[in-house]
ModelCIF file with pLDDT and N, C-alpha, C, O atoms, coordinates in Angstrom:
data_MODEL
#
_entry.id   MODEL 
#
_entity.id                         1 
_entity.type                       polymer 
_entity.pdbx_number_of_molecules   1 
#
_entity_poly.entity_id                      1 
_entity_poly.type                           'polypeptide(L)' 
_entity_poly.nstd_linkage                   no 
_entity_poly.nstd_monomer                   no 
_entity_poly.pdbx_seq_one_letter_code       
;(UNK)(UNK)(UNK)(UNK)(UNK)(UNK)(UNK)(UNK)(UNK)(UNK)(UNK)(UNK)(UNK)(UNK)(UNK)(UNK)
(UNK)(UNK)(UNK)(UNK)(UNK)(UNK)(UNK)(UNK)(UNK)(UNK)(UNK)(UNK)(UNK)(UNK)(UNK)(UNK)
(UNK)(UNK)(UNK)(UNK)(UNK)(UNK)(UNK)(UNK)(UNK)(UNK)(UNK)(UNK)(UNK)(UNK)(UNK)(UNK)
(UNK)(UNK)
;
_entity_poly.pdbx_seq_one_letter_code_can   XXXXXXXXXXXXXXXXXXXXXXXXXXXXXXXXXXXXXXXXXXXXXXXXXX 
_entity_poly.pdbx_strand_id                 A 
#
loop_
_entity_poly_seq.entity_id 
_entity_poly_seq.num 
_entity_poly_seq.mon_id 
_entity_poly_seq.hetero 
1 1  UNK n 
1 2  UNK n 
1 3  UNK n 
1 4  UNK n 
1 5  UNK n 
1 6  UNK n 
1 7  UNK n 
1 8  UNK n 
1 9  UNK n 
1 10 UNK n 
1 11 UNK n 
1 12 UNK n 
1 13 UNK n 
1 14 UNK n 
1 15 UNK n 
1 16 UNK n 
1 17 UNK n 
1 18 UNK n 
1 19 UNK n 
1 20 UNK n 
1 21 UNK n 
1 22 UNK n 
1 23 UNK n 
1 24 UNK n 
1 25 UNK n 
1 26 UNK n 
1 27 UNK n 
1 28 UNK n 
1 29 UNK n 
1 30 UNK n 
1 31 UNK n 
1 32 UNK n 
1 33 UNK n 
1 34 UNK n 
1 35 UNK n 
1 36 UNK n 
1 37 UNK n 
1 38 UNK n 
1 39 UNK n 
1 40 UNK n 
1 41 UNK n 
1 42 UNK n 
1 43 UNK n 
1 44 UNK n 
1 45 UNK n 
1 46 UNK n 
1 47 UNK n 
1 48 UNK n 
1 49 UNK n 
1 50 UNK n 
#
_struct_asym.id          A 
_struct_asym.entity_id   1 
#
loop_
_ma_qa_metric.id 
_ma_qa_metric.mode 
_ma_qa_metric.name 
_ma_qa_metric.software_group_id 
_ma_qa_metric.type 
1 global pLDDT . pLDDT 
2 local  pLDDT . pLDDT 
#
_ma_qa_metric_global.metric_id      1 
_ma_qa_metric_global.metric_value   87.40 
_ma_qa_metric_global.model_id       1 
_ma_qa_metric_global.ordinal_id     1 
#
loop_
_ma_qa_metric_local.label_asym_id 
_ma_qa_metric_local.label_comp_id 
_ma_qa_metric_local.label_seq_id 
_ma_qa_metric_local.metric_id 
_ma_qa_metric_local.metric_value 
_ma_qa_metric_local.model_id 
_ma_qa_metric_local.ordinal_id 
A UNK 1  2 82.00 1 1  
A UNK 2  2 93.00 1 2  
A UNK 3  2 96.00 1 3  
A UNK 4  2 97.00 1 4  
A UNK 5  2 97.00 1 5  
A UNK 6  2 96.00 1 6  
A UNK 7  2 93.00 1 7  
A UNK 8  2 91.00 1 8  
A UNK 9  2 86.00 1 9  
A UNK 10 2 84.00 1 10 
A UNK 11 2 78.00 1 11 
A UNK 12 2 75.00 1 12 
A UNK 13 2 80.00 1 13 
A UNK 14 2 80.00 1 14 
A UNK 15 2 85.00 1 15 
A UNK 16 2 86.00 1 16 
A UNK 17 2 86.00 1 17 
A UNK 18 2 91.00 1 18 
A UNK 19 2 93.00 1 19 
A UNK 20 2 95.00 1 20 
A UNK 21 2 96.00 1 21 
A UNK 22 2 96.00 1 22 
A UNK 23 2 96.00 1 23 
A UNK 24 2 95.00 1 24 
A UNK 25 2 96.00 1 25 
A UNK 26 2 96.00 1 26 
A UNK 27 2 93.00 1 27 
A UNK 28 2 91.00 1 28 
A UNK 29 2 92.00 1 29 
A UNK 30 2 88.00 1 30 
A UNK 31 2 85.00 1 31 
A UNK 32 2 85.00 1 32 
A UNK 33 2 84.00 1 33 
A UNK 34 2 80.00 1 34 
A UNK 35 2 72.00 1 35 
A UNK 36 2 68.00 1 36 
A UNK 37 2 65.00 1 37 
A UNK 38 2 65.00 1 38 
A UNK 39 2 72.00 1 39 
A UNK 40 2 82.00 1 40 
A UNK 41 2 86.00 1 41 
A UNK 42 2 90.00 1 42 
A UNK 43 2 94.00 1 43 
A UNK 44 2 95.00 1 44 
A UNK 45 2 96.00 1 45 
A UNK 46 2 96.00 1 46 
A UNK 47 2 95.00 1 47 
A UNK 48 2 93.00 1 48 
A UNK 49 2 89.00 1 49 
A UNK 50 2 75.00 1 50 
#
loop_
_atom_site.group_PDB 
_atom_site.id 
_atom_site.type_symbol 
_atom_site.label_atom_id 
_atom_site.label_alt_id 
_atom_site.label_comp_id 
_atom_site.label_asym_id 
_atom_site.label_entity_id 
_atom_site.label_seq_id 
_atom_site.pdbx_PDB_ins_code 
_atom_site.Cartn_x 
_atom_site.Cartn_y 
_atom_site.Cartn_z 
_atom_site.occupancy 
_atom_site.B_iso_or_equiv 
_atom_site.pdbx_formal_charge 
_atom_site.auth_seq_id 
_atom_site.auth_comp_id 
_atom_site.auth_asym_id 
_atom_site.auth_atom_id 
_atom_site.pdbx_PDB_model_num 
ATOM 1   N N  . UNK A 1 1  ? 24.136 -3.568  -22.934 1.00 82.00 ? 1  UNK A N  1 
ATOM 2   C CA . UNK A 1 1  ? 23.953 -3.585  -21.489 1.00 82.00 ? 1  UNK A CA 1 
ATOM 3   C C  . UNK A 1 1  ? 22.456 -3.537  -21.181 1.00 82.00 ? 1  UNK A C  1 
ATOM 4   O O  . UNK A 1 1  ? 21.613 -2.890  -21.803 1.00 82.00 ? 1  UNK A O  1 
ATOM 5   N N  . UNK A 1 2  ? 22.279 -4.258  -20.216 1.00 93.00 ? 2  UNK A N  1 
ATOM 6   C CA . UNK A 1 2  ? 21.121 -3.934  -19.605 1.00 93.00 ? 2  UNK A CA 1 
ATOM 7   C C  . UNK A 1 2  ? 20.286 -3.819  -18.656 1.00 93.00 ? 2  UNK A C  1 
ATOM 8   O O  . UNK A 1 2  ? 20.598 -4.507  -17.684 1.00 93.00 ? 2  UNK A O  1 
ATOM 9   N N  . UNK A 1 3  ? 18.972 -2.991  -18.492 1.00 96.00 ? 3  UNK A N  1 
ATOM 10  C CA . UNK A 1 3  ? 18.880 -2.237  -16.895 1.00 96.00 ? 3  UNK A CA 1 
ATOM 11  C C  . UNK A 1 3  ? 17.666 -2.357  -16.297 1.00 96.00 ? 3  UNK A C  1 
ATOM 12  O O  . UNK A 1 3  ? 16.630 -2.736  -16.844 1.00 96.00 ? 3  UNK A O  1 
ATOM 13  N N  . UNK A 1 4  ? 17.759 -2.144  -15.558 1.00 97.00 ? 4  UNK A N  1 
ATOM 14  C CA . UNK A 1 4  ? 16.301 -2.870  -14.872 1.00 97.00 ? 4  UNK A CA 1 
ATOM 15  C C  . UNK A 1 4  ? 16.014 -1.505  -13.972 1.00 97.00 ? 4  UNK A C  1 
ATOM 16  O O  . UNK A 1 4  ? 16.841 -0.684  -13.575 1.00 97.00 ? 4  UNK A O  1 
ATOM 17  N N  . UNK A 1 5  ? 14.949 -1.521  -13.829 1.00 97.00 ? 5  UNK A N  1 
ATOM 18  C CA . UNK A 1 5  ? 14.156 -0.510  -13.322 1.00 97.00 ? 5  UNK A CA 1 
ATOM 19  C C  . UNK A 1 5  ? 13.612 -1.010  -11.872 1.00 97.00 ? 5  UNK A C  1 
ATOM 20  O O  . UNK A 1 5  ? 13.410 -2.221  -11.783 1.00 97.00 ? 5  UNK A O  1 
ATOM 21  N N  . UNK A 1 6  ? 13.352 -0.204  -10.720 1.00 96.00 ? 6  UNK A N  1 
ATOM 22  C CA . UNK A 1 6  ? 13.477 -0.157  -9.444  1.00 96.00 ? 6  UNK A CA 1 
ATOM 23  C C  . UNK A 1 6  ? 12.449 0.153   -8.835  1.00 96.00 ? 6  UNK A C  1 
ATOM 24  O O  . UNK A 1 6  ? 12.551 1.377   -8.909  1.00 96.00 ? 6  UNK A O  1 
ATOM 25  N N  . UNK A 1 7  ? 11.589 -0.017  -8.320  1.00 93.00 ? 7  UNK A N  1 
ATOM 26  C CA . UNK A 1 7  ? 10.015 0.873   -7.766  1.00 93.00 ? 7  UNK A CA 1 
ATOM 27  C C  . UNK A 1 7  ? 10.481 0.870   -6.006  1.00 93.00 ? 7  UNK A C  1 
ATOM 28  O O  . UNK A 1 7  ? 10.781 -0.082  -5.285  1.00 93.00 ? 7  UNK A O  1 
ATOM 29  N N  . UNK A 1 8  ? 10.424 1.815   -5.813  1.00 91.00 ? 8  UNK A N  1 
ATOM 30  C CA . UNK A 1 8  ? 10.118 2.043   -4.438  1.00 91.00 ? 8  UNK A CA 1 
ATOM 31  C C  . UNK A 1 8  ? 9.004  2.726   -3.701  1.00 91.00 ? 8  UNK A C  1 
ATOM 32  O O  . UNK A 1 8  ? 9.010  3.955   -3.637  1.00 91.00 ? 8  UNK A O  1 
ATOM 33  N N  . UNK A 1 9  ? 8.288  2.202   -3.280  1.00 86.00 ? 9  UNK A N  1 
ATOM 34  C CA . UNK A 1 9  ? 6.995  2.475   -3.027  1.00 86.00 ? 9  UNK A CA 1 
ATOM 35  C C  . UNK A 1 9  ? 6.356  2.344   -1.607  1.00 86.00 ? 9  UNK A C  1 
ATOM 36  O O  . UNK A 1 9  ? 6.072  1.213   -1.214  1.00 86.00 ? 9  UNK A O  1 
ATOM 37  N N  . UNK A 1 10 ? 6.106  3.447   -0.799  1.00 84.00 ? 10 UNK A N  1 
ATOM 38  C CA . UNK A 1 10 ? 5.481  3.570   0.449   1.00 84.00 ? 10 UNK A CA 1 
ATOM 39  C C  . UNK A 1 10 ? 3.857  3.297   0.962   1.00 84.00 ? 10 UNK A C  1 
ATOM 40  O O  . UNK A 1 10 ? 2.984  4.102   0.639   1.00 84.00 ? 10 UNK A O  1 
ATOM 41  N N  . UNK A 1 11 ? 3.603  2.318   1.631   1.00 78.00 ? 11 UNK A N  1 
ATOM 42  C CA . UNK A 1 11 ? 2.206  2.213   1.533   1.00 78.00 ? 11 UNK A CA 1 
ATOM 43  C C  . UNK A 1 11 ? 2.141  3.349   2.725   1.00 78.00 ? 11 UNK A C  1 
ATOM 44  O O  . UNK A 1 11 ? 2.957  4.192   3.097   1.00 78.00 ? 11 UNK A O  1 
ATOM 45  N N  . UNK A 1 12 ? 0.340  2.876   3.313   1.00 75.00 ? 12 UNK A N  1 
ATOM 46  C CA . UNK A 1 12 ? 0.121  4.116   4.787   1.00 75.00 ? 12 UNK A CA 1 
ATOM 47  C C  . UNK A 1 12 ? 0.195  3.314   5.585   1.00 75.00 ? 12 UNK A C  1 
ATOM 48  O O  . UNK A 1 12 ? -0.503 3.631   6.548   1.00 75.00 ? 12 UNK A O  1 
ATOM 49  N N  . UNK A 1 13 ? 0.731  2.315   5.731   1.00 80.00 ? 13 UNK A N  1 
ATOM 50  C CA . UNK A 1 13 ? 1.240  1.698   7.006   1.00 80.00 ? 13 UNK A CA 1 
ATOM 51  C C  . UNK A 1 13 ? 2.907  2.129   7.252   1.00 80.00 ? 13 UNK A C  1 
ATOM 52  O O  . UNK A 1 13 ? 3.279  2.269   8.417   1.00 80.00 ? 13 UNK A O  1 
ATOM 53  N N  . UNK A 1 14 ? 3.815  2.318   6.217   1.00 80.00 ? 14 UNK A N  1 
ATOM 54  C CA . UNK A 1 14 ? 4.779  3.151   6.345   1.00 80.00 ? 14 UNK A CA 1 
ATOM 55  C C  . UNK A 1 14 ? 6.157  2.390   6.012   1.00 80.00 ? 14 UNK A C  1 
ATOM 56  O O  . UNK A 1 14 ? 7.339  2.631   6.256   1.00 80.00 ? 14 UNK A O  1 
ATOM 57  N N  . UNK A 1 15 ? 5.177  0.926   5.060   1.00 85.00 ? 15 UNK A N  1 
ATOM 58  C CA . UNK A 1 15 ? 5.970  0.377   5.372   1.00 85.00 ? 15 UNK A CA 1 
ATOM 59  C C  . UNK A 1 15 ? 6.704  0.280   3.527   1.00 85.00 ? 15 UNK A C  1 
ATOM 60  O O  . UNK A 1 15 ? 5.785  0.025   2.749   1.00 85.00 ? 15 UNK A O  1 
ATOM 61  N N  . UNK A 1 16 ? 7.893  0.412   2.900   1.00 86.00 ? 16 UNK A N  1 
ATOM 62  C CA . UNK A 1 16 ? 8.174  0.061   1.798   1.00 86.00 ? 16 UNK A CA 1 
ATOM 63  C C  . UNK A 1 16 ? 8.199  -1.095  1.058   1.00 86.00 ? 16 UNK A C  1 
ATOM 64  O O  . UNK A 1 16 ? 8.545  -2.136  1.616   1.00 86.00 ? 16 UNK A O  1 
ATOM 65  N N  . UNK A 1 17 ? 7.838  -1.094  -0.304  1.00 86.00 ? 17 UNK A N  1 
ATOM 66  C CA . UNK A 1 17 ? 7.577  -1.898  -0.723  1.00 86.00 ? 17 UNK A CA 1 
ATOM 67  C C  . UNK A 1 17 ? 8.749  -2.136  -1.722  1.00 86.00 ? 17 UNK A C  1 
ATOM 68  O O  . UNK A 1 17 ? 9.480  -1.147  -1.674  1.00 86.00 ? 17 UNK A O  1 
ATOM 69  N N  . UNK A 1 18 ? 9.178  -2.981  -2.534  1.00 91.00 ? 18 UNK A N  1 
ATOM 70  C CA . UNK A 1 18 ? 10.387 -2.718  -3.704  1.00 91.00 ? 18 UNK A CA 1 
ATOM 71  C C  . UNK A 1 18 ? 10.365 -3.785  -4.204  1.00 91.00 ? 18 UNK A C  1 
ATOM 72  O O  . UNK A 1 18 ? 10.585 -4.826  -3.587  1.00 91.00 ? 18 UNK A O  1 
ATOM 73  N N  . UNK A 1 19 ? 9.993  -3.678  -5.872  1.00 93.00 ? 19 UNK A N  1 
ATOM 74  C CA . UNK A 1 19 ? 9.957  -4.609  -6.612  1.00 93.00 ? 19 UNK A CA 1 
ATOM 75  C C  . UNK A 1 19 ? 11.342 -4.152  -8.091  1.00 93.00 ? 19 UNK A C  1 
ATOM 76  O O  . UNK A 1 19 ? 11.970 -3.101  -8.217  1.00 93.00 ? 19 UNK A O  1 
ATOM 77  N N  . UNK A 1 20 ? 11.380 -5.183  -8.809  1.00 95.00 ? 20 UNK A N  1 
ATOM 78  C CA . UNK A 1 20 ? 12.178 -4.702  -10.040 1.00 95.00 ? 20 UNK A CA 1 
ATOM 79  C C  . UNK A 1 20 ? 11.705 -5.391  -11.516 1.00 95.00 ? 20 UNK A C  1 
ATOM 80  O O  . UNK A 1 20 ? 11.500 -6.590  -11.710 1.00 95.00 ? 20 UNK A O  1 
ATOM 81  N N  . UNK A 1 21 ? 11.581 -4.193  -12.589 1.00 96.00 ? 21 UNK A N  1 
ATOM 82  C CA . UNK A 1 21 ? 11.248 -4.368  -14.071 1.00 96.00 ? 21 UNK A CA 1 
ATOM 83  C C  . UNK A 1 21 ? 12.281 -4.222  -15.012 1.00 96.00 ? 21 UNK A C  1 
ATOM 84  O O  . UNK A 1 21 ? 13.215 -3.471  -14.730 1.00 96.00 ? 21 UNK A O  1 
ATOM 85  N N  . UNK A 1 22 ? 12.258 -5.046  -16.493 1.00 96.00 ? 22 UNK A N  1 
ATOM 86  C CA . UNK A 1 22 ? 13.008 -4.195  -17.245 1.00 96.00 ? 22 UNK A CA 1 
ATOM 87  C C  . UNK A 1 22 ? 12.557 -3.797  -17.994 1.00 96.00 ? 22 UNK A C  1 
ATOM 88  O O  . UNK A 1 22 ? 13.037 -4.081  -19.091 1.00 96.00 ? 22 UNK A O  1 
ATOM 89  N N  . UNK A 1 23 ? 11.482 -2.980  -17.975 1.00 96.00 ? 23 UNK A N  1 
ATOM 90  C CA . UNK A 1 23 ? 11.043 -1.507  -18.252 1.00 96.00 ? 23 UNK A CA 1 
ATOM 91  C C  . UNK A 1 23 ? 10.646 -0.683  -17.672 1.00 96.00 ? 23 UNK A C  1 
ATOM 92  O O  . UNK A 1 23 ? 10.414 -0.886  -16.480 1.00 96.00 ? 23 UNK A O  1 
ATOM 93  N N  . UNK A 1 24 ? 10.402 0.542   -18.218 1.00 95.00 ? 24 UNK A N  1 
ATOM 94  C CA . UNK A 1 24 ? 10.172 2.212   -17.498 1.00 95.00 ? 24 UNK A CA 1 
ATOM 95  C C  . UNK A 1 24 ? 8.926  2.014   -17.289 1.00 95.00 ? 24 UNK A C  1 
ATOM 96  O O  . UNK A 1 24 ? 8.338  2.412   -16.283 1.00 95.00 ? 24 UNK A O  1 
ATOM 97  N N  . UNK A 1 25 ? 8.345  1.300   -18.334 1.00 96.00 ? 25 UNK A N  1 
ATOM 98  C CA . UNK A 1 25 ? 6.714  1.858   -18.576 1.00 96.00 ? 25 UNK A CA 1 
ATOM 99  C C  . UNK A 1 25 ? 6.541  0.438   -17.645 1.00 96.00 ? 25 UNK A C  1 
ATOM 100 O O  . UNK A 1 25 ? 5.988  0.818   -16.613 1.00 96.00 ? 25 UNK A O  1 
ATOM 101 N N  . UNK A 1 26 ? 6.703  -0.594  -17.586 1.00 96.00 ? 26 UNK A N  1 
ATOM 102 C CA . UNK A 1 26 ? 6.261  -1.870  -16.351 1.00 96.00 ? 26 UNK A CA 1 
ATOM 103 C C  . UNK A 1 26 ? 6.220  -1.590  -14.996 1.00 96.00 ? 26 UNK A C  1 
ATOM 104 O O  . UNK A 1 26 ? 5.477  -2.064  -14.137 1.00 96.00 ? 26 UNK A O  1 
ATOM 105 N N  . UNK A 1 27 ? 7.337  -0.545  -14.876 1.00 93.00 ? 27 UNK A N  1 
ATOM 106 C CA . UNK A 1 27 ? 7.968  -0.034  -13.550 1.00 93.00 ? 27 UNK A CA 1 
ATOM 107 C C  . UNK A 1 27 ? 6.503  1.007   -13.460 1.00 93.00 ? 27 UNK A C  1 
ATOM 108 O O  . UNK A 1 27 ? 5.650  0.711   -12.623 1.00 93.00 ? 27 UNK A O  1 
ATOM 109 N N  . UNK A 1 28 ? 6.350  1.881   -14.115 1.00 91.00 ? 28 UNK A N  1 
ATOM 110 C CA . UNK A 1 28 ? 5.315  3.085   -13.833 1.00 91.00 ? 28 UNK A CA 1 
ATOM 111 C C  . UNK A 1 28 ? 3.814  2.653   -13.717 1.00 91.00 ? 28 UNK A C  1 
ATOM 112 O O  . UNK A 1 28 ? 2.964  3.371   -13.190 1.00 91.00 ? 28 UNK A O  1 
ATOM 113 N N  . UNK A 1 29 ? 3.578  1.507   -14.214 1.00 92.00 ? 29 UNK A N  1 
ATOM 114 C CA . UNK A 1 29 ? 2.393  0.480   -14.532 1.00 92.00 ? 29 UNK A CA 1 
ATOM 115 C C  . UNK A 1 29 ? 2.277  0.173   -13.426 1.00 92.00 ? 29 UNK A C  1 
ATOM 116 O O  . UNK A 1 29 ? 1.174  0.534   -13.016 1.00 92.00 ? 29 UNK A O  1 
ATOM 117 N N  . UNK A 1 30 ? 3.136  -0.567  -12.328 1.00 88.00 ? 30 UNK A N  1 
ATOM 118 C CA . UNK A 1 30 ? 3.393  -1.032  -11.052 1.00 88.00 ? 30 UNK A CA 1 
ATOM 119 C C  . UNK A 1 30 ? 2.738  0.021   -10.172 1.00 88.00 ? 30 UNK A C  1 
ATOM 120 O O  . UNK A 1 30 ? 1.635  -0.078  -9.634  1.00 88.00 ? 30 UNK A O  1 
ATOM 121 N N  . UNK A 1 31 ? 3.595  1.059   -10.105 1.00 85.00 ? 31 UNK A N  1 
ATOM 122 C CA . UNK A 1 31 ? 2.894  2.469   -9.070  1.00 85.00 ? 31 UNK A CA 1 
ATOM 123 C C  . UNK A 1 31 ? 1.827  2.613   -9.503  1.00 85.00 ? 31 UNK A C  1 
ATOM 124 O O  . UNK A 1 31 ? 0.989  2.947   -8.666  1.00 85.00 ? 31 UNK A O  1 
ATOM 125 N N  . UNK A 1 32 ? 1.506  2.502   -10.454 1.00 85.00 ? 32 UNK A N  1 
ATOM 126 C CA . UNK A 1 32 ? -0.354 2.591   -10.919 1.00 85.00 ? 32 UNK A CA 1 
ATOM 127 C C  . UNK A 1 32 ? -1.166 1.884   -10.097 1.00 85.00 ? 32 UNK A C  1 
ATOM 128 O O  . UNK A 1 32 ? -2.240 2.218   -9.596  1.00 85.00 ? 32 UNK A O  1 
ATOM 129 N N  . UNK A 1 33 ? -0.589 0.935   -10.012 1.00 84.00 ? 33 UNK A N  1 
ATOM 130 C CA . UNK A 1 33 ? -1.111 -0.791  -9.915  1.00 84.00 ? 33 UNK A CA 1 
ATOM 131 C C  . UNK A 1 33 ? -1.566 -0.616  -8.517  1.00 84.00 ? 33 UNK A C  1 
ATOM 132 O O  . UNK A 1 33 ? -2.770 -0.663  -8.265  1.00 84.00 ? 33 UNK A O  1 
ATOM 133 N N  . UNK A 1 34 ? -0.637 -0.408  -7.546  1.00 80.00 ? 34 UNK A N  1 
ATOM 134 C CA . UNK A 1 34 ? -0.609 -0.573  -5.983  1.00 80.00 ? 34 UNK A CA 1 
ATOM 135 C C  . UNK A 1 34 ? -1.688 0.242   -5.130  1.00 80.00 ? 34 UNK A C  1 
ATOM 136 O O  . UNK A 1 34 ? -1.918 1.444   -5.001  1.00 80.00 ? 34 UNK A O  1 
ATOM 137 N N  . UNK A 1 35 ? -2.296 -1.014  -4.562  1.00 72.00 ? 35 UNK A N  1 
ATOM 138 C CA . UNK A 1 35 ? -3.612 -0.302  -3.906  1.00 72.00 ? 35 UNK A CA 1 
ATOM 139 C C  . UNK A 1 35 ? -4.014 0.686   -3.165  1.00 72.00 ? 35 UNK A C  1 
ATOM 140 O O  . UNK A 1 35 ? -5.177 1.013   -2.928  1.00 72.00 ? 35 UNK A O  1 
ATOM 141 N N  . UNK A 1 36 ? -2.397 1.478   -2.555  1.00 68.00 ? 36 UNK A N  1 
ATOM 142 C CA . UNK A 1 36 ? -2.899 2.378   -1.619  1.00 68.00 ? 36 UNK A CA 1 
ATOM 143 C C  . UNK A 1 36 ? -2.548 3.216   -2.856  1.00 68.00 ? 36 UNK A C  1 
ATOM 144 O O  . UNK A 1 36 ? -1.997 2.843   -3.891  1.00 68.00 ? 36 UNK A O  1 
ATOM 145 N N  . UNK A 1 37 ? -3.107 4.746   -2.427  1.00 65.00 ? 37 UNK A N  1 
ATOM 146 C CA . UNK A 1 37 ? -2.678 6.235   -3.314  1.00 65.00 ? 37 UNK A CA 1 
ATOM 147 C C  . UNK A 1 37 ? -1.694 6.659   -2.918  1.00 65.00 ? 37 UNK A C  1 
ATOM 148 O O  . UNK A 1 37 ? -1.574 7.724   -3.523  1.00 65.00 ? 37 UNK A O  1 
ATOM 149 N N  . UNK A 1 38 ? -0.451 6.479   -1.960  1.00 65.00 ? 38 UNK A N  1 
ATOM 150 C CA . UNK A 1 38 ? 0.365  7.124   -1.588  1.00 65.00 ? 38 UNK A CA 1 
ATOM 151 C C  . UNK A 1 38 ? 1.298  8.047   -2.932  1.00 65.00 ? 38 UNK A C  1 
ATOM 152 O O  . UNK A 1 38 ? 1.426  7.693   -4.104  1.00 65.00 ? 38 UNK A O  1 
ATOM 153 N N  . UNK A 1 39 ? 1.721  9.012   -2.418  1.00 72.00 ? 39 UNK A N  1 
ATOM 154 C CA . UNK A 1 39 ? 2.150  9.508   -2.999  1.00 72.00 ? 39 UNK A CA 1 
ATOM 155 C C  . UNK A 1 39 ? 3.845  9.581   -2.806  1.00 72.00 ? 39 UNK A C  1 
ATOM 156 O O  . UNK A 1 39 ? 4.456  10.604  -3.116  1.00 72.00 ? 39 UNK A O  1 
ATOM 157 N N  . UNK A 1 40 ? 4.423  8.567   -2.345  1.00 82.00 ? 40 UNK A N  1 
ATOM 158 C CA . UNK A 1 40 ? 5.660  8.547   -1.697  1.00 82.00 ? 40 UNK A CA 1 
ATOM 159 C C  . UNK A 1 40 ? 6.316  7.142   -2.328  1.00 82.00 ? 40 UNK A C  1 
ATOM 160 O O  . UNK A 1 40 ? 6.301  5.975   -1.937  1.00 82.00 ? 40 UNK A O  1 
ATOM 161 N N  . UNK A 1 41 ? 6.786  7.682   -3.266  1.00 86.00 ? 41 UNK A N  1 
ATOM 162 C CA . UNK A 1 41 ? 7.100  6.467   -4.781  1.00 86.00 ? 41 UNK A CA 1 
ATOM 163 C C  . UNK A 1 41 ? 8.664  7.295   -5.278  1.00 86.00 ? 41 UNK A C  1 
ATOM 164 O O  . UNK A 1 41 ? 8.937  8.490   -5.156  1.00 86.00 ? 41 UNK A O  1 
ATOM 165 N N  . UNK A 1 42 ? 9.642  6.020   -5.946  1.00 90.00 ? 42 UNK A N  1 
ATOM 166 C CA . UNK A 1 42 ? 10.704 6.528   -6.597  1.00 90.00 ? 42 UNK A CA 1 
ATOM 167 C C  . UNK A 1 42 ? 11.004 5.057   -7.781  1.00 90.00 ? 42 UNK A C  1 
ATOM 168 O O  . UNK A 1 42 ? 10.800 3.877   -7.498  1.00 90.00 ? 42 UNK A O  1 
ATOM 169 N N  . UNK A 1 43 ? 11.264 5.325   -8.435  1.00 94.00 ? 43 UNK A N  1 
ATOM 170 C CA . UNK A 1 43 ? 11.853 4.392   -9.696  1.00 94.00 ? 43 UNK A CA 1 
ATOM 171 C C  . UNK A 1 43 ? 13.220 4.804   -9.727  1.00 94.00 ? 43 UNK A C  1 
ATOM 172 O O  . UNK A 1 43 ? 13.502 5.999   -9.645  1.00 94.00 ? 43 UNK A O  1 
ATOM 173 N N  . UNK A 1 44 ? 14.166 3.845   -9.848  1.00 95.00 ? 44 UNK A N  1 
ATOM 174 C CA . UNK A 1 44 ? 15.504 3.846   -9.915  1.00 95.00 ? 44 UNK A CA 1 
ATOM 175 C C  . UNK A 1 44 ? 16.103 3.107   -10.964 1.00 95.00 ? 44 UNK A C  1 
ATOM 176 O O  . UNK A 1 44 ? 15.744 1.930   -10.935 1.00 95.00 ? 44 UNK A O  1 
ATOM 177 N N  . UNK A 1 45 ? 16.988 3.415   -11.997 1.00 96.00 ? 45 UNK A N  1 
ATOM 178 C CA . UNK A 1 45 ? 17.021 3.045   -13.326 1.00 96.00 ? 45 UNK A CA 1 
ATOM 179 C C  . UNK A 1 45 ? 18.676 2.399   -13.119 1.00 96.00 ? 45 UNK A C  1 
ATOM 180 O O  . UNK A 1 45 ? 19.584 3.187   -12.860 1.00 96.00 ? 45 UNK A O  1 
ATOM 181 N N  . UNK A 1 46 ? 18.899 1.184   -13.236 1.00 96.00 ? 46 UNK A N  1 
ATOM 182 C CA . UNK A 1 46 ? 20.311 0.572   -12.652 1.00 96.00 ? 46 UNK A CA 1 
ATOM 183 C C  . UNK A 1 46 ? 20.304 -0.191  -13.847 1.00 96.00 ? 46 UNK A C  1 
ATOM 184 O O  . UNK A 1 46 ? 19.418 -0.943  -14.254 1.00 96.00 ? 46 UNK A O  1 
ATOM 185 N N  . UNK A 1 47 ? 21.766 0.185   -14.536 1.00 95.00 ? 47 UNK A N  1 
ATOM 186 C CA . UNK A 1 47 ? 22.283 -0.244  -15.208 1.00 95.00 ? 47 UNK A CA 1 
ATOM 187 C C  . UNK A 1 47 ? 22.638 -1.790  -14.831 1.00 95.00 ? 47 UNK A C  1 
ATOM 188 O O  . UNK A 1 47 ? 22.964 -1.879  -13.647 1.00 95.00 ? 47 UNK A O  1 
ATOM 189 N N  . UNK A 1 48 ? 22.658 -3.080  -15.560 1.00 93.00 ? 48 UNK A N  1 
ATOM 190 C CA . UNK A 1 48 ? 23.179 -3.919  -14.968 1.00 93.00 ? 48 UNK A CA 1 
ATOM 191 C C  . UNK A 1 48 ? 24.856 -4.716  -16.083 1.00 93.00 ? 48 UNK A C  1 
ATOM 192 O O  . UNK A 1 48 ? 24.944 -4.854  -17.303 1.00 93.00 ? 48 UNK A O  1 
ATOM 193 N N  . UNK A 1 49 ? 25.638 -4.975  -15.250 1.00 89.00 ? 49 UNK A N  1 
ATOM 194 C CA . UNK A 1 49 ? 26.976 -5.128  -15.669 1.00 89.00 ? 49 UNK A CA 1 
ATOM 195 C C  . UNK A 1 49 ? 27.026 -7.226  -15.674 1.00 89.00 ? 49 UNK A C  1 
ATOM 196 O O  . UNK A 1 49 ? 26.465 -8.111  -15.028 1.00 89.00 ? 49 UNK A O  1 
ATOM 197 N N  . UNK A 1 50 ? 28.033 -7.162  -16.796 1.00 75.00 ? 50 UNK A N  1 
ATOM 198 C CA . UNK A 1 50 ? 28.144 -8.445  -17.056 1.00 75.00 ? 50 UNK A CA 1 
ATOM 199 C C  . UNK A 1 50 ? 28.136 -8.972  -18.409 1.00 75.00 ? 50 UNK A C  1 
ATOM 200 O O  . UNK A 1 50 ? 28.244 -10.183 -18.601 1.00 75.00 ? 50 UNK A O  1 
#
C-alpha cells in the first residue's frame, strides 16, 4: 500500500495552502521551504487504497 503525505500550511494572509508528497521527509522539506515563518502547519499521513 501506499501513502502520501499531506502539508497543510497557513501563510499571514490567513490563507491555506495544501500540497501532497510521498514522503515524510519531502512533506517536512516543503514546511521548510515556504516563505512565510508561520507557525500554523499540519502533515497528514493518508494511506492510499487500490
Amino acid at each position: 500500500m501506499r501513502t502520501i503525505y499531506v502539508t497543510y500550511y497557513q501563510d499571514y494572509d490567513g490563507v491555506w495552502l495544501m500540497d501532497a508528497f510521498y514522503s515524510k521527509e519531502a512533506a517536512e522539506q516543503a514546511i521548510e521551504d515556504y516563505p512565510d515563518d508561520s507557525d500554523y502547519y499540519r502533515i497528514e499521513e493518508i494511506p492510499l487504497r487500490g
